[in-house]
C-alpha positions in Angstrom: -35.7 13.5 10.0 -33.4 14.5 12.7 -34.3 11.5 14.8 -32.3 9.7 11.8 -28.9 11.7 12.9 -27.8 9.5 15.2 -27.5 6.5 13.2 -26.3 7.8 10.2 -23.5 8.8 11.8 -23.1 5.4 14.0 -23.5 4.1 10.0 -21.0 5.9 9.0 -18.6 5.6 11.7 -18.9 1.8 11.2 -18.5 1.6 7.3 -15.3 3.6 8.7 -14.1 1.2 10.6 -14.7 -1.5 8.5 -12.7 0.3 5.4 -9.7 0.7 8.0 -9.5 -2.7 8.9 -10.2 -4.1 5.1 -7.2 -1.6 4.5 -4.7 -3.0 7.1 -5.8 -6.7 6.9 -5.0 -6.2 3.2 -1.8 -4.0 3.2 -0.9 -7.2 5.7 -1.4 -9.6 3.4 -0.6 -8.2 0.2 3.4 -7.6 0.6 5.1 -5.7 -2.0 7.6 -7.1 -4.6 10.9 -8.4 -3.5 13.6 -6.1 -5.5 16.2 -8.0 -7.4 19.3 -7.8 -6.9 20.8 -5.7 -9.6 24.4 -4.2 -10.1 25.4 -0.9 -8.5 26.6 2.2 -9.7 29.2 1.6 -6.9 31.1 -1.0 -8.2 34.9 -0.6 -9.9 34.1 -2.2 -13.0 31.0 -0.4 -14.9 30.2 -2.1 -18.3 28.5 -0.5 -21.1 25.6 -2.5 -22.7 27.1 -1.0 -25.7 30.2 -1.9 -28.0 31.9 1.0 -29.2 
């Protein structure tokens, strides 16, 4: 029916909306892991985890 057009597309456009904010609200929330702190290839001194 093309009397239906209308709101399937205002349907649409609000399942939409609602994904976007469930997707920021989340990514808000949700923070990533905290890296640990590791040694650097930088450093002077590089030791082997190895014994020759």
């Amino acid at each position: 029916m093309p009397q239906m057009a209308p709101l399937y597309w205002l349907y649409l456009f609000s399942f939409f909306l609602f994904s976007l904010t469930l997707f920021f609200v989340l990514n808000y929330f949700i923070k990533p892991f905290d890296k640990m702190p590791s040694l650097s290839y930088d450093n002077k001194i590089y030791f082997k985890p190895w014994k020759l």
